[in-house]
LUMFIFI-471810 format. One record per residue (C-alpha): x, y, z; residue in three letters. Coordinates in nm, 2 decimals. Example, Ala and Ser with C-alpha at 12.3 -4.5 7.8 and 13.67 -1.06 7.14 Angstrom:
vexfi xx->1.23	yy->-0.45	zz->0.78	code->ALA
vexfi xx->1.37	yy->-0.11	zz->0.71	code->SER
END
This chain:
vexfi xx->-1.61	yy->3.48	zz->15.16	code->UNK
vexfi xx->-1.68	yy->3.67	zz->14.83	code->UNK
vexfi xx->-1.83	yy->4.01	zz->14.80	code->UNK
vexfi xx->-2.13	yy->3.94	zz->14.63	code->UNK
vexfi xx->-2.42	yy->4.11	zz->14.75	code->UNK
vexfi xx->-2.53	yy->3.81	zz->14.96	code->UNK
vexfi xx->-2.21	yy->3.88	zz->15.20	code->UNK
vexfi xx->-2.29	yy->4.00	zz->15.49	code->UNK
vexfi xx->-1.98	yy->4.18	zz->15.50	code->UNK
vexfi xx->-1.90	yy->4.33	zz->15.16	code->UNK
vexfi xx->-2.11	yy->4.64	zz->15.27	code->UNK
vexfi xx->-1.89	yy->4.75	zz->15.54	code->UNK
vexfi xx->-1.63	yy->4.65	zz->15.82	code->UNK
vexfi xx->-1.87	yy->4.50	zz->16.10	code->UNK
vexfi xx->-1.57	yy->4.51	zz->16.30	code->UNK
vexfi xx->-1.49	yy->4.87	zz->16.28	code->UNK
vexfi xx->-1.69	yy->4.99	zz->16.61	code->UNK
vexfi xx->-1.65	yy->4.70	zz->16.76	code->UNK
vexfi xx->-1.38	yy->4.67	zz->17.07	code->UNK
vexfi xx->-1.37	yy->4.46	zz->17.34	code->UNK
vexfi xx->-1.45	yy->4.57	zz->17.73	code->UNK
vexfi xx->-1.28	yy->4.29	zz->17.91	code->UNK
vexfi xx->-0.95	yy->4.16	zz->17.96	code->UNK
vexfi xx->-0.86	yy->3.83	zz->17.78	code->UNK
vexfi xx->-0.62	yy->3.58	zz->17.94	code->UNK
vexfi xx->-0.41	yy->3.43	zz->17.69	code->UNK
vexfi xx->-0.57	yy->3.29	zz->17.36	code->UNK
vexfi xx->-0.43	yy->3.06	zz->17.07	code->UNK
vexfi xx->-0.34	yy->3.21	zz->16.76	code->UNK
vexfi xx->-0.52	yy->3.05	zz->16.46	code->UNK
vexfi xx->-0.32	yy->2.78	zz->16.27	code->UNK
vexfi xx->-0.35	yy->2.70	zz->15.92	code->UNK
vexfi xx->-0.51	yy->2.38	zz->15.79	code->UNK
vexfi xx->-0.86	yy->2.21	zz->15.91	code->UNK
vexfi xx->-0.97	yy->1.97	zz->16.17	code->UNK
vexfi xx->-1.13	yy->1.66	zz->16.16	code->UNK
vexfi xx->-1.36	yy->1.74	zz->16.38	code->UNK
vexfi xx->-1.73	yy->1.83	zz->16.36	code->UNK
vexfi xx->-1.97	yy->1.98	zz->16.63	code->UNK
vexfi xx->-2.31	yy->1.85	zz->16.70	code->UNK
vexfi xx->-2.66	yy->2.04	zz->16.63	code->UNK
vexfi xx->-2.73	yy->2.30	zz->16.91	code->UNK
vexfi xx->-2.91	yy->2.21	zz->17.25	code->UNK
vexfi xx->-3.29	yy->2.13	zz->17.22	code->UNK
vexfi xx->-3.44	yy->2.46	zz->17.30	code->UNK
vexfi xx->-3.23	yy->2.59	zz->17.04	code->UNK
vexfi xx->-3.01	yy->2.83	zz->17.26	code->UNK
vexfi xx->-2.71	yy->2.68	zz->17.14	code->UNK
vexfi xx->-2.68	yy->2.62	zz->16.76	code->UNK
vexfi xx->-2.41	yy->2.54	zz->16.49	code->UNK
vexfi xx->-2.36	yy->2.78	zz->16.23	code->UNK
vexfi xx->-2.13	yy->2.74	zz->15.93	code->UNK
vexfi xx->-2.03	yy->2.96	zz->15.64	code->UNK
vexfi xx->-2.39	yy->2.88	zz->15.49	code->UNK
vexfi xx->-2.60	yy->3.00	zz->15.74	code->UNK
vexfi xx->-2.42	yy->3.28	zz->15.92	code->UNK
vexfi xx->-2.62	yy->3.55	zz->15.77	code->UNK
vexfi xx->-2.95	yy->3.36	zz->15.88	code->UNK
vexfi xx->-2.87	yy->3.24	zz->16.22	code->UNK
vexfi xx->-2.65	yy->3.54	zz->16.32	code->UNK
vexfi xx->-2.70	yy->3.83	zz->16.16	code->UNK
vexfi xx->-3.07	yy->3.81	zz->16.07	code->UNK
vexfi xx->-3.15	yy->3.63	zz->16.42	code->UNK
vexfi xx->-2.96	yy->3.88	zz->16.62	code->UNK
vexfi xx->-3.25	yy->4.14	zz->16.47	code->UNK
vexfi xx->-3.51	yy->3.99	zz->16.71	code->UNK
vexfi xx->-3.24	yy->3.82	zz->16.98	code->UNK
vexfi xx->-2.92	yy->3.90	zz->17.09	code->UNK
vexfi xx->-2.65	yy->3.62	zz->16.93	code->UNK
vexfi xx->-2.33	yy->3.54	zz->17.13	code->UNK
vexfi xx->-2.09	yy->3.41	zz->16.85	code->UNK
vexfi xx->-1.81	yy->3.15	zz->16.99	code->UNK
vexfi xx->-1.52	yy->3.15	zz->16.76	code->UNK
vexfi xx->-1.37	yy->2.77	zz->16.85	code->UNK
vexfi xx->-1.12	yy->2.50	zz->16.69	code->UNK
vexfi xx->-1.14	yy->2.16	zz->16.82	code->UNK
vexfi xx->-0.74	yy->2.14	zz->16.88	code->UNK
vexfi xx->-0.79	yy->2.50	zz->17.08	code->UNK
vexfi xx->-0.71	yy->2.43	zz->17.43	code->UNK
vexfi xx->-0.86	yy->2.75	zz->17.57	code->UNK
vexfi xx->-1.16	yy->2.67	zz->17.36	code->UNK
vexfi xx->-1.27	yy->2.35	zz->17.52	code->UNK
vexfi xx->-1.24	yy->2.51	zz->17.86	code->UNK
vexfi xx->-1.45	yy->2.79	zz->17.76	code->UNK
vexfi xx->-1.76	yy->2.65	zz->17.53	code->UNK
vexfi xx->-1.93	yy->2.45	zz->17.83	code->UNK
vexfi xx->-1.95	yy->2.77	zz->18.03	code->UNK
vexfi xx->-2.08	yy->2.98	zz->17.76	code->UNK
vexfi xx->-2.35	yy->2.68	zz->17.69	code->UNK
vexfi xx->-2.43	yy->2.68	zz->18.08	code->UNK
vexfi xx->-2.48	yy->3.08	zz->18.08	code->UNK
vexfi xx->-2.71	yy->3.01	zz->17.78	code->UNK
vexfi xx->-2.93	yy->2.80	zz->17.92	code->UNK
vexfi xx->-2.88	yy->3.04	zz->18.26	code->UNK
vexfi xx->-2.98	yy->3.32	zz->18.08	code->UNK
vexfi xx->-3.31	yy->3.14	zz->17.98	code->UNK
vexfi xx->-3.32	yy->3.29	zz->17.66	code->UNK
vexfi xx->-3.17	yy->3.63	zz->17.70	code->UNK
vexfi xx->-2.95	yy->3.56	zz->17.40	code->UNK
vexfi xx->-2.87	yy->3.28	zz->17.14	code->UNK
vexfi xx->-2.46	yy->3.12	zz->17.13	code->UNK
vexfi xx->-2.37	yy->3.02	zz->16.78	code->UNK
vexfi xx->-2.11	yy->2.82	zz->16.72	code->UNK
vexfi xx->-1.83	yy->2.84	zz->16.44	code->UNK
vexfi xx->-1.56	yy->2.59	zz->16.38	code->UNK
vexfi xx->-1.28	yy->2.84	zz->16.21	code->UNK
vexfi xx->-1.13	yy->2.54	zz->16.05	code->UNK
vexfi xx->-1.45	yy->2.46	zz->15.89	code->UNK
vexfi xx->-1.55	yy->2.86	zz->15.80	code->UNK
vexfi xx->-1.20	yy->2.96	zz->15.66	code->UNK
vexfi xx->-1.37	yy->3.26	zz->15.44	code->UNK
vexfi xx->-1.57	yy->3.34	zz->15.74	code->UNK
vexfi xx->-1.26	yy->3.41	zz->15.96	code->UNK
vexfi xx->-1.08	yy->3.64	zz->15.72	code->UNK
vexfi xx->-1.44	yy->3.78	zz->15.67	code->UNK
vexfi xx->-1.37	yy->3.83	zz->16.07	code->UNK
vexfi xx->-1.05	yy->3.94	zz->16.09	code->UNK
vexfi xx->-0.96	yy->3.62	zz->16.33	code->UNK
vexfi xx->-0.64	yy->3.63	zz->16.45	code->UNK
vexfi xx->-0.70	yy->3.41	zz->16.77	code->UNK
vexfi xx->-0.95	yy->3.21	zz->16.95	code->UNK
vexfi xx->-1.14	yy->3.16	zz->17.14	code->UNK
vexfi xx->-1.30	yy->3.46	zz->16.99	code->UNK
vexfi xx->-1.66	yy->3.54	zz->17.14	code->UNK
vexfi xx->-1.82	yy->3.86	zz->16.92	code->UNK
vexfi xx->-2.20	yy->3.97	zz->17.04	code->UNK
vexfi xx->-2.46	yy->4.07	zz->16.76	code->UNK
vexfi xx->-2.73	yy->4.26	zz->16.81	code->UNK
vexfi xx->-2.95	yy->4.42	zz->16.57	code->UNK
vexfi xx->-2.79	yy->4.28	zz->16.29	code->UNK
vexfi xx->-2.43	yy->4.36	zz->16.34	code->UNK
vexfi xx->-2.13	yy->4.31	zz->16.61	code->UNK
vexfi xx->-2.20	yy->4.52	zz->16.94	code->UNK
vexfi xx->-1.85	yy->4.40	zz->17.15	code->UNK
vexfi xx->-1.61	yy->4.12	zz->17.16	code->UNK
vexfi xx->-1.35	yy->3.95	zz->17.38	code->UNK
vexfi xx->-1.03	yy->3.72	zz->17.31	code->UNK
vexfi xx->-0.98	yy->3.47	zz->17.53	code->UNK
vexfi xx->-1.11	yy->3.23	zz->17.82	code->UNK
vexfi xx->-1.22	yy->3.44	zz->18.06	code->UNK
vexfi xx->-1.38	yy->3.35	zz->18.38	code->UNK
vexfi xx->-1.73	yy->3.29	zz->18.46	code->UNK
vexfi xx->-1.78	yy->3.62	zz->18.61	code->UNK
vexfi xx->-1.62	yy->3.82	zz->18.36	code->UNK
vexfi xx->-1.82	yy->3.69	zz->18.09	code->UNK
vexfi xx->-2.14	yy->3.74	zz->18.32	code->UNK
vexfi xx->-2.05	yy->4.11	zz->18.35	code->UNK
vexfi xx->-1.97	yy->4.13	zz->17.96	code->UNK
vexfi xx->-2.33	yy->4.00	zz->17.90	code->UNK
vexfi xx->-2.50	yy->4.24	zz->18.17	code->UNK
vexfi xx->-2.38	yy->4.50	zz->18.04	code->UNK
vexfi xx->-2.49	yy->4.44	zz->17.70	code->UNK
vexfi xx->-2.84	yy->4.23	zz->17.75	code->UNK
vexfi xx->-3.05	yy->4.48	zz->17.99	code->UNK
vexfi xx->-3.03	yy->4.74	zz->17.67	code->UNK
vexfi xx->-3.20	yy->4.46	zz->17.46	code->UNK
vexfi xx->-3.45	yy->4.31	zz->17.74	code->UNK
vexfi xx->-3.80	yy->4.36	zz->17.57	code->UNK
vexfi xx->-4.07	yy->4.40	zz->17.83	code->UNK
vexfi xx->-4.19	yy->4.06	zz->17.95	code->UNK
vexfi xx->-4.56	yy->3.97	zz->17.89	code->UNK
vexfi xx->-4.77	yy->3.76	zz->18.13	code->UNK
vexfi xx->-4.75	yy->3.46	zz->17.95	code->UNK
vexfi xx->-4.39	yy->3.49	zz->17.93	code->UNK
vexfi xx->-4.32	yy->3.60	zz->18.29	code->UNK
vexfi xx->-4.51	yy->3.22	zz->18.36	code->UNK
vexfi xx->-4.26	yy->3.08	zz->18.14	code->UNK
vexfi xx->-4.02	yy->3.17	zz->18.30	code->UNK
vexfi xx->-4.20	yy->3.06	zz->18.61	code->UNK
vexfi xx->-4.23	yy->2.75	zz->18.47	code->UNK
vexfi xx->-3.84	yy->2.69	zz->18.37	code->UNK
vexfi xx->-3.82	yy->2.80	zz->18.70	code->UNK
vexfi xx->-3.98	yy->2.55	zz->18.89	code->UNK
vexfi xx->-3.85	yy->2.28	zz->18.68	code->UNK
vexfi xx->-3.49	yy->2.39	zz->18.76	code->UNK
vexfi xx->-3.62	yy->2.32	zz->19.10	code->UNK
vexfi xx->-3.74	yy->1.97	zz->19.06	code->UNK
vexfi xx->-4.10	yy->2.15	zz->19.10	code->UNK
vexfi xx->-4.23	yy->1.95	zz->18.73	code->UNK
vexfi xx->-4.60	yy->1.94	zz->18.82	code->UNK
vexfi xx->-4.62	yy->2.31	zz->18.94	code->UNK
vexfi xx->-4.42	yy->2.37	zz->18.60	code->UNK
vexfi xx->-4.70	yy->2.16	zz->18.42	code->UNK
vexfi xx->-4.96	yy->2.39	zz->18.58	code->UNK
vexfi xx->-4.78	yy->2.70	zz->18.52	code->UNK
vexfi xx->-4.71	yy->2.61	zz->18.12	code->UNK
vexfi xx->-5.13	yy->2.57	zz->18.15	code->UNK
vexfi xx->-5.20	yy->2.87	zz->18.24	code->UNK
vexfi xx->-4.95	yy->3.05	zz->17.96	code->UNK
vexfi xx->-5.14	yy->2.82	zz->17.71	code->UNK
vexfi xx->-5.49	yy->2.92	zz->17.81	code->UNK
vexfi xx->-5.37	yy->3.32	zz->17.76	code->UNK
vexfi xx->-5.26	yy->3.26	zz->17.43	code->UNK
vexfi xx->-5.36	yy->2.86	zz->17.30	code->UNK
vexfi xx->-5.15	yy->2.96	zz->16.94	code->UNK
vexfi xx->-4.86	yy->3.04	zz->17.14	code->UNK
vexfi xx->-4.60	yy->2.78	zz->16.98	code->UNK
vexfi xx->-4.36	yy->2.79	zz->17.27	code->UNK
vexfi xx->-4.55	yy->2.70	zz->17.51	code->UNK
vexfi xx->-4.71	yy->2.43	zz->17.27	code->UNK
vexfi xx->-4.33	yy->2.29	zz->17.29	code->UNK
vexfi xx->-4.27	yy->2.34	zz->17.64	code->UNK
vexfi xx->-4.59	yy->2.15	zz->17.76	code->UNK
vexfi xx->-4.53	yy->1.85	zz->17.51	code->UNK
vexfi xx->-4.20	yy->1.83	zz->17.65	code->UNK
vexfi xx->-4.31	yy->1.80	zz->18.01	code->UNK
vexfi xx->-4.61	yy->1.48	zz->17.85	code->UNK
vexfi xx->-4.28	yy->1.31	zz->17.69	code->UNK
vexfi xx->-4.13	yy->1.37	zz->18.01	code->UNK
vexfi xx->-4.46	yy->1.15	zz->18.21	code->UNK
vexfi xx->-4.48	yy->0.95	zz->17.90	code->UNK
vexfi xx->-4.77	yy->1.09	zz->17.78	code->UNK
vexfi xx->-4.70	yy->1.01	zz->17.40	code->UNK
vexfi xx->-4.99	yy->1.07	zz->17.25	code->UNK
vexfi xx->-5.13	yy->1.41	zz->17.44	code->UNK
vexfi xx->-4.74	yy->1.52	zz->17.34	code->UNK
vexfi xx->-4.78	yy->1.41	zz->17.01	code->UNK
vexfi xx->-5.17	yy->1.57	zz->17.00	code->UNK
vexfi xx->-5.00	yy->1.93	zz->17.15	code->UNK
vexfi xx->-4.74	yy->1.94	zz->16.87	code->UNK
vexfi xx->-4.94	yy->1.86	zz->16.54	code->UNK
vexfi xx->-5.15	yy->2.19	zz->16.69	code->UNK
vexfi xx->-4.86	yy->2.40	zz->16.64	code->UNK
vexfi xx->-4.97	yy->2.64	zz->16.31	code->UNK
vexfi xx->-4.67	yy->2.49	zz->16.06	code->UNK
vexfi xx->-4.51	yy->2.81	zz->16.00	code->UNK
vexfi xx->-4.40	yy->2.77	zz->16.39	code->UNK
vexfi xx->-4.26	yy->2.44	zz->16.33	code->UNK
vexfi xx->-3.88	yy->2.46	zz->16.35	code->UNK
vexfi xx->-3.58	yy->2.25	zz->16.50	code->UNK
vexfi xx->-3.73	yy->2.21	zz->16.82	code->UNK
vexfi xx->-4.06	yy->2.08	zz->16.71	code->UNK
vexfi xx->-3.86	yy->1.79	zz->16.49	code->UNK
vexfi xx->-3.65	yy->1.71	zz->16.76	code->UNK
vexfi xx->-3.99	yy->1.65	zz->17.00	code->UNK
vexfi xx->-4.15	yy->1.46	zz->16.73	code->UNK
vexfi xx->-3.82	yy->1.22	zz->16.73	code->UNK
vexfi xx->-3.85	yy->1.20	zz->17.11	code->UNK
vexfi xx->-4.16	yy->1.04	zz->17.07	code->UNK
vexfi xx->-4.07	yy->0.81	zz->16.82	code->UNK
vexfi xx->-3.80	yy->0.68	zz->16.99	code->UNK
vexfi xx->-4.02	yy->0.62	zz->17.28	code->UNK
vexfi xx->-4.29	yy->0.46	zz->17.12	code->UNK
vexfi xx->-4.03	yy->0.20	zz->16.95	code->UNK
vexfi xx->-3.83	yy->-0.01	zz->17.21	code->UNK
vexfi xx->-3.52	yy->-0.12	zz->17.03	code->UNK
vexfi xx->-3.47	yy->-0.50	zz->17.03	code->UNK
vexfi xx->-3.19	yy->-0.67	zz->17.28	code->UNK
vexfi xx->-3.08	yy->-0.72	zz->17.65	code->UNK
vexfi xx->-2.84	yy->-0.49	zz->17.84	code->UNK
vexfi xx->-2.69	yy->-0.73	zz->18.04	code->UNK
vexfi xx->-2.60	yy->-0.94	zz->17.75	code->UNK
vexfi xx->-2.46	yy->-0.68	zz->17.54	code->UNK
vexfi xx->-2.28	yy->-0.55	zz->17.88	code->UNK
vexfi xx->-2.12	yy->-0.88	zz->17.90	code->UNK
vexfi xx->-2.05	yy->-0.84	zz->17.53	code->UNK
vexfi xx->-1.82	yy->-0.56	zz->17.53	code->UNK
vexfi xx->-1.67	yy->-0.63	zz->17.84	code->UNK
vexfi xx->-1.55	yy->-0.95	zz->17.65	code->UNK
vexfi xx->-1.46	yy->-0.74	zz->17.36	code->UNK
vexfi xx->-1.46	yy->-0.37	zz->17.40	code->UNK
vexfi xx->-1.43	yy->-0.35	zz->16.99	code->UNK
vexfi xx->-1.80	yy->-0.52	zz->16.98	code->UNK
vexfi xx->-1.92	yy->-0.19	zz->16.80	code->UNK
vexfi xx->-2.25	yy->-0.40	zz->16.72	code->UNK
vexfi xx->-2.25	yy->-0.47	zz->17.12	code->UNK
vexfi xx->-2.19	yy->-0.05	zz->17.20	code->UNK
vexfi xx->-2.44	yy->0.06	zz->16.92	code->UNK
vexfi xx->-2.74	yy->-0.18	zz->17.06	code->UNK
vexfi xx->-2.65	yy->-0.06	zz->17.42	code->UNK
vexfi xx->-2.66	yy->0.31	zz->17.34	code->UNK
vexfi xx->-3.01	yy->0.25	zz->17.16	code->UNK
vexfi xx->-3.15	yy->0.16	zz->17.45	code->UNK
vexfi xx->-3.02	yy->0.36	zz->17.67	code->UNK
vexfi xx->-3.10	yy->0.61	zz->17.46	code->UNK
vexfi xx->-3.47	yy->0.50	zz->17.46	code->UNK
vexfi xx->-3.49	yy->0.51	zz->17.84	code->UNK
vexfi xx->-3.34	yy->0.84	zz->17.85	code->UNK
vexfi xx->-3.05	yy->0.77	zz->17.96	code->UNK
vexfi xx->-2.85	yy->1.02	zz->17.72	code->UNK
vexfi xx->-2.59	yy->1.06	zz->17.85	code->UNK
vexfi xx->-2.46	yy->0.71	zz->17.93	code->UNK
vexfi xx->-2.56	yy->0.65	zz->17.53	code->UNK
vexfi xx->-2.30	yy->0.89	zz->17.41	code->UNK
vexfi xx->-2.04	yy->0.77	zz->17.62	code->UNK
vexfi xx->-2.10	yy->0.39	zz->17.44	code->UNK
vexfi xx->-2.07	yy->0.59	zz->17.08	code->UNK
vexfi xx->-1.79	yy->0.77	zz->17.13	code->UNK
vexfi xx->-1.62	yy->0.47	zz->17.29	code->UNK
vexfi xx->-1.69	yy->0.36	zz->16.93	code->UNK
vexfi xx->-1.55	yy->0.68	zz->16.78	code->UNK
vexfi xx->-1.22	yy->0.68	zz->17.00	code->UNK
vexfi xx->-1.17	yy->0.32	zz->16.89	code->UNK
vexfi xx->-1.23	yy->0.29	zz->16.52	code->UNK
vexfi xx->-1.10	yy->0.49	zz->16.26	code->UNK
vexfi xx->-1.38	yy->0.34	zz->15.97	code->UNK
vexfi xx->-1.73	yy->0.32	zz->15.89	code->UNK
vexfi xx->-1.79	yy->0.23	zz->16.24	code->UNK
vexfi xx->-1.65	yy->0.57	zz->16.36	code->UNK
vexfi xx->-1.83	yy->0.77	zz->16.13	code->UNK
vexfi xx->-2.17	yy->0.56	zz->16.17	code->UNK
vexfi xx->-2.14	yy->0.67	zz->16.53	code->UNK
vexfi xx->-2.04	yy->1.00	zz->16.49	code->UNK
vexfi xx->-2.35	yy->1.03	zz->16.25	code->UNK
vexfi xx->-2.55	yy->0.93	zz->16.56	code->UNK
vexfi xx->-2.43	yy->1.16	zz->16.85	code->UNK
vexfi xx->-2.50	yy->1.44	zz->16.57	code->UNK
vexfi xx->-2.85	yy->1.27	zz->16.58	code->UNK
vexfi xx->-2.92	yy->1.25	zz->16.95	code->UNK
vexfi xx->-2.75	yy->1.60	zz->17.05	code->UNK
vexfi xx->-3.04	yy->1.77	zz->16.87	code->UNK
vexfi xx->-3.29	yy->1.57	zz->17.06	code->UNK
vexfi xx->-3.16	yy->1.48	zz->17.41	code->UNK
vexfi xx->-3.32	yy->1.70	zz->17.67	code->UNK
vexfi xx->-3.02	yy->1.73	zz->17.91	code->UNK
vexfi xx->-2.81	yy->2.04	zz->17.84	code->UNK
vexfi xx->-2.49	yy->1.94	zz->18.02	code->UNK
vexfi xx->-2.48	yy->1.57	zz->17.90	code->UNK
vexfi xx->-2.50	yy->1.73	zz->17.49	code->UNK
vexfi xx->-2.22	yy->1.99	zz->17.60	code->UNK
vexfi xx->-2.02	yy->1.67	zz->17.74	code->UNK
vexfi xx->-2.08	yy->1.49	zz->17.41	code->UNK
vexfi xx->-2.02	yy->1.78	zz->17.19	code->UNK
vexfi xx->-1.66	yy->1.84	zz->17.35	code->UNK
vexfi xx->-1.56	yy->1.47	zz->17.36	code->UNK
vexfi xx->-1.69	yy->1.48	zz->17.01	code->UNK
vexfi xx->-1.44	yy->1.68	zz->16.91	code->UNK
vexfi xx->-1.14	yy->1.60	zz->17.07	code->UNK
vexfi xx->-1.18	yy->1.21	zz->16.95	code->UNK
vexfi xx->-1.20	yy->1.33	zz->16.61	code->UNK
vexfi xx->-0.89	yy->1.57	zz->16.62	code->UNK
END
């Protein structure tokens, strides 16, 4: 990265108070050269994102003023890194917005990393108020990383308001399998603060759920447009893809591919409507069946589409699943 005045680090070493409270098993050293591969958008609720050498400042630094940001350092050929990305997505969605991962491909950020001072990865560095607080090499356990986070996140806890103590109610009881006292609870933040454009989101999320299109559709062009960011596109595509049923029979293009598992027109139709029915999950796994078996226009077409439908699928796990598979077909 250059030291113009737009770099983050010109200034000063963000690295120089940083050092690391837990022990790292093992890591892999950094090798030279990119990958092919290429990470998805960040989960729905936007408590995993992609970052690149474009938008660090903005979605780390600048973010980490209002939120803490857990940067993951990865590689897709990093072993270690694989095993430790889905558990630092699950403890982002565990810790319900407590703080933000980012994710950075080194082979994709190269001026980024010596910006970094990477030596090896997984590297996972912690911002908070607009600079690096701690950092550890490394994929530790679980419980480690639990007690790294602790540590760190109770100092930056703001005080919880009503409406956002029934927010977290509400995530609550829909971790539960409790949706309609979620629904209720999500009414009651909305009638303390009817601007509030979280909530907005959250409710039309639980409509989509029911199939309530239009009163989903009706609760997200209320939200003021300055509020309108990733999550509010990705619910406006949710709806669009349920309000148009793509065109063909499962069972035909089943037999299909089971004829010819190369029938990429077969596995794209499938996917769509699997896709349309919710069924996520089972819609990557037909596109990157595509993208393990075709090394063309097919491969990238599908590729183009899991970037597509990780920004928009609802389920956590089944994106991190994608996302991983992603990038070990392209390697």
């Amino acid at each position: 990265m250059s030291t113009s005045p737009r770099n983050p680090f010109a200034a000063h070493d963000p690295y120089a108070a940083a050092t690391s409270t837990a022990t790292a098993t093992p890591a892999t050293t950094v090798a030279a050269g990119p990958a092919a591969a290429a990470a998805g958008p960040g989960a729905p609720a936007a408590l995993v994102i992609d970052v690149s050498e474009a938008d660090f400042e903005q979605q780390v630094l600048e973010r980490s003023l209002d939120v803490p940001v857990l940067l993951d350092c990865w590689a897709p050929w990093c072993g270690p890194c694989r095993s430790l990305g889905p558990i630092l997505e699950r403890l982002a969605q565990a810790y319900g917005g407590r703080f933000v991962l980012a994710k950075i491909n080194t082979d994709e950020a190269p001026n980024l990393s010596a910006a970094l001072r990477i030596r090896s990865i997984p590297l996972v560095v912690l911002f908070a108020g607009g600079r690096p607080v701690d950092q550890f090499v490394g994929a530790l356990p679980e419980g480690q990383i639990r007690q790294f986070l602790d540590k760190h996140l109770d100092q930056f806890a703001p005080q919880a308001s009503p409406l956002d103590e029934l927010r977290q109610a509400a995530a609550a009881a829909l971790a539960e399998g409790h949706a309609d006292e979620a629904e209720q609870l999500l009414q009651e933040a909305l009638a303390i603060d009817p601007a509030h454009a979280e909530t907005r989101l959250d409710l039309a999320e639980r409509q989509i759920a029911r199939g309530e299109l239009d009163t989903a559709a009706e609760l997200l062009a209320r939200v003021a447009p300055e509020a309108r960011a990733e999550r509010h596109a990705a619910l406006e595509k949710r709806i669009e893809m349920a309000r148009h049923k793509p065109a063909g029979d499962p069972v035909q293009l089943r037999a299909r591919i089971g004829a010819n598992a190369k029938d990429f027109e077969a596995r794209f139709g499938l996917a769509a409507l699997l896709a349309h029915d919710g069924d996520f999950d089972a819609a990557f796994e037909q596109l990157l069946e595509v993208v393990l078996r075709d090394k063309g226009e097919q491969r990238e077409a599908a590729r183009q589409k899991l970037v597509e439908w990780f920004a928009i699928c609802p389920d956590a796990e089944a994106v991190s699943r994608g996302r991983r598979y992603l990038g070990m077909y392209l390697n």
